[in-house]
N, C-alpha and C positions, 0 to 999 in steps of 0.2 A: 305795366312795363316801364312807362316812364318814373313811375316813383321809385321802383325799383333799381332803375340806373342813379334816377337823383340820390337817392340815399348810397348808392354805391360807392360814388363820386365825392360823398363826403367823407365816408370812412378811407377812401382812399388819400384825401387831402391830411386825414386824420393822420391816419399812420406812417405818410411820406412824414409829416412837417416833426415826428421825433427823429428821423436821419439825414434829410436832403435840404427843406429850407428853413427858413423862420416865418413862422406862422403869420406874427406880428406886421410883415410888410403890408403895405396897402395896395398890389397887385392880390396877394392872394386872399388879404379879406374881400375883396370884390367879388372875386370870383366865388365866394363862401357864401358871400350876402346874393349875389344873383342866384345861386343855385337852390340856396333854404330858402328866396322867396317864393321861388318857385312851386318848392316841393310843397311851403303852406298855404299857396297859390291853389294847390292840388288838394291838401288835406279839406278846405273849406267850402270845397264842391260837392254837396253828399251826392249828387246825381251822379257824379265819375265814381263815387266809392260802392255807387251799387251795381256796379256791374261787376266787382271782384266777387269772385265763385270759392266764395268761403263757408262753407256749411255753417249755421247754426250762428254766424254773427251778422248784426241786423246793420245799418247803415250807419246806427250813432254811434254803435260800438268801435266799428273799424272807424270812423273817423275822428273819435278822442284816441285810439289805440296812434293811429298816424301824427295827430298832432301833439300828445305827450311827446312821441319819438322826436319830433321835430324842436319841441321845447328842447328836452334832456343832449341833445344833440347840439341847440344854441348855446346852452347853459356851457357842455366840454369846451365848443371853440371859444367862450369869452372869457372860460378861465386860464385856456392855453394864451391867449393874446395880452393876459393882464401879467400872465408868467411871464411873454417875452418883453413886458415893459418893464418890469421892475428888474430884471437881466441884465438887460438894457443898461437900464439905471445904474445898479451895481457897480456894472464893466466900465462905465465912464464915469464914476464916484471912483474908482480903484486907479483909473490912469490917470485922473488927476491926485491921486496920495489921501485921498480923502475915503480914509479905512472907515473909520465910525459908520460912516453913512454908506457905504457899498455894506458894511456889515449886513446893515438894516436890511436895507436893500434886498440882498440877496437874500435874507432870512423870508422875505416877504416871498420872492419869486419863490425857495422851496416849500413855504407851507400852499402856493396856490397848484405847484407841479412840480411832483418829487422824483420821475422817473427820467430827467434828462441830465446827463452827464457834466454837461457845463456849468453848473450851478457849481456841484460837486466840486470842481476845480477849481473857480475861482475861489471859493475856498481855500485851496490847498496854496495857492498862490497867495492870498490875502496872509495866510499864516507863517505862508515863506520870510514876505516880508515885516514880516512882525518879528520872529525870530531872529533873522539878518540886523535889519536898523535899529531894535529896543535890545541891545547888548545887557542893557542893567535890569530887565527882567528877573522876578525871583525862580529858584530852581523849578519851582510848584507851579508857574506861570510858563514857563518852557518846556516843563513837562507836559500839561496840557493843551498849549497848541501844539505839540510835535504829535503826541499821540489824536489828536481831535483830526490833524492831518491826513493820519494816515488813515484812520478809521472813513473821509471824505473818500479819501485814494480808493479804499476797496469798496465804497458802495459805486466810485467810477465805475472801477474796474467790471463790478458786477453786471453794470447796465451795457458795456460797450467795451468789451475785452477786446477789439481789436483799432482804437483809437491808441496811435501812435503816444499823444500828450500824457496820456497817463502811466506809463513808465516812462518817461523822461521826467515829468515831475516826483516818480515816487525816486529816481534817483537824485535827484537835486536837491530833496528834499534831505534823503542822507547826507548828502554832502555837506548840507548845514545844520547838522544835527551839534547842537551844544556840546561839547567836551562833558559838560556835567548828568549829559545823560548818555554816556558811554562810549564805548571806540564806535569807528564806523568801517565797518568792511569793505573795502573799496572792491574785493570782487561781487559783492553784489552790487555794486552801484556800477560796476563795467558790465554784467550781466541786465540791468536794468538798461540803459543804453542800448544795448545790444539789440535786445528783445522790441525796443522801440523803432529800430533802424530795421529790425525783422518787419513787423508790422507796415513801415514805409521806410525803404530803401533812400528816397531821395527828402528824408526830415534833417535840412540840415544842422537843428541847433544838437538835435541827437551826434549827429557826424562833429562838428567842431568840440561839443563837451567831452566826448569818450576821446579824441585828440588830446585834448589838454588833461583829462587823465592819466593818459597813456604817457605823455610829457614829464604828468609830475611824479610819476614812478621810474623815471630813467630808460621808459621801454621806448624807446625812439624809431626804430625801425616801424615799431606800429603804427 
């Protein structure tokens, strides 16, 4: 019963830390590390594993059966933790202008965990500002970070269709789409907005952007 809660407790830590927190803090690795030592506290007792009423497996079996689980279990959370450091990293290589190296960075974090949406966008942000500040970029050069953006935007989109950031970056992202790669339809970049402000009503950089679009169309009552 108790290994069974213990291992509960971890999938549950599991699958909160891709919505609710970051893994990486050192409140919740403790509470990670007390719980798995526990649980291989419990795997390395075969005397407690033979009283589990499992037909036809013998002691050593269920207790390598326990302790792989436990390994492959340490293995997921120290690859999530190495994900929120190099994140981490990224995010504070990017606010200080130091693109190269958030590049890296974050290349690291997605090859270690590719299903969390943040990655994804600093991305789309990293390329925003590429596009914006290197004006003397070639066509071919613009072209592919506009299009590598968007391509980031909808694997967001896919993992976390109801995070606000991700249409308000895929609109802003038209907004500074190079003249050399085409017009831009300012109603989907007002629908983009919209649909962000749908998702959360009180996002205000959603609320002031569709403002100032709405300004620079002469629609002024909106």
């Amino acid at each position: 019963i108790e290994i069974a809660g213990l291992m509960g407790a971890m999938l549950a830590i599991a699958s909160h830390s891709f919505f609710t927190f970051n893994l990486g803090s050192f409140s919740i690795l403790l509470l990670l590390g007390l719980i798995l030592g526990r649980y291989l506290s419990i795997a390395s007792q075969v005397k407690l594993v033979s009283n589990f009423s499992i037909p036809g497996i013998r002691k050593l079996l269920a207790s390598i059966l326990i302790s792989v689980i436990s390994f492959s279990l340490a293995l997921y959370f120290l690859s999530l933790s190495a994900y929120s450091y190099h994140f981490h990293l990224a995010k504070e290589y990017y606010e200080h202008g130091q693109i190269e190296n958030a590049d890296a960075a974050n290349a690291k974090a997605l090859a270690l965990h590719s299903y969390d949406d943040r990655a994804y966008l600093l991305y789309v942000q990293i390329y925003l500002d590429i596009l914006e500040k290197i004006p003397e970029l070639s066509v071919t050069d613009k072209q592919f970070y506009f299009d590598s953006a968007l391509e980031y935007l909808d694997k967001a989109k896919r993992l976390n269709p109801y995070k606000e950031g991700n249409y308000f970056l895929h609109a802003q992202l038209l907004e500074s789409k190079p003249f050399e790669l085409g017009e831009v339809s300012m109603d989907k970049v007002i629908d983009l907005y919209k649909i962000s402000l749908k998702t959360n009503p009180k996002f205000i950089p959603a609320i002031e952007a569709l403002a100032r679009v709405y300004m620079s169309l002469g629609e002024h009552e909106k």
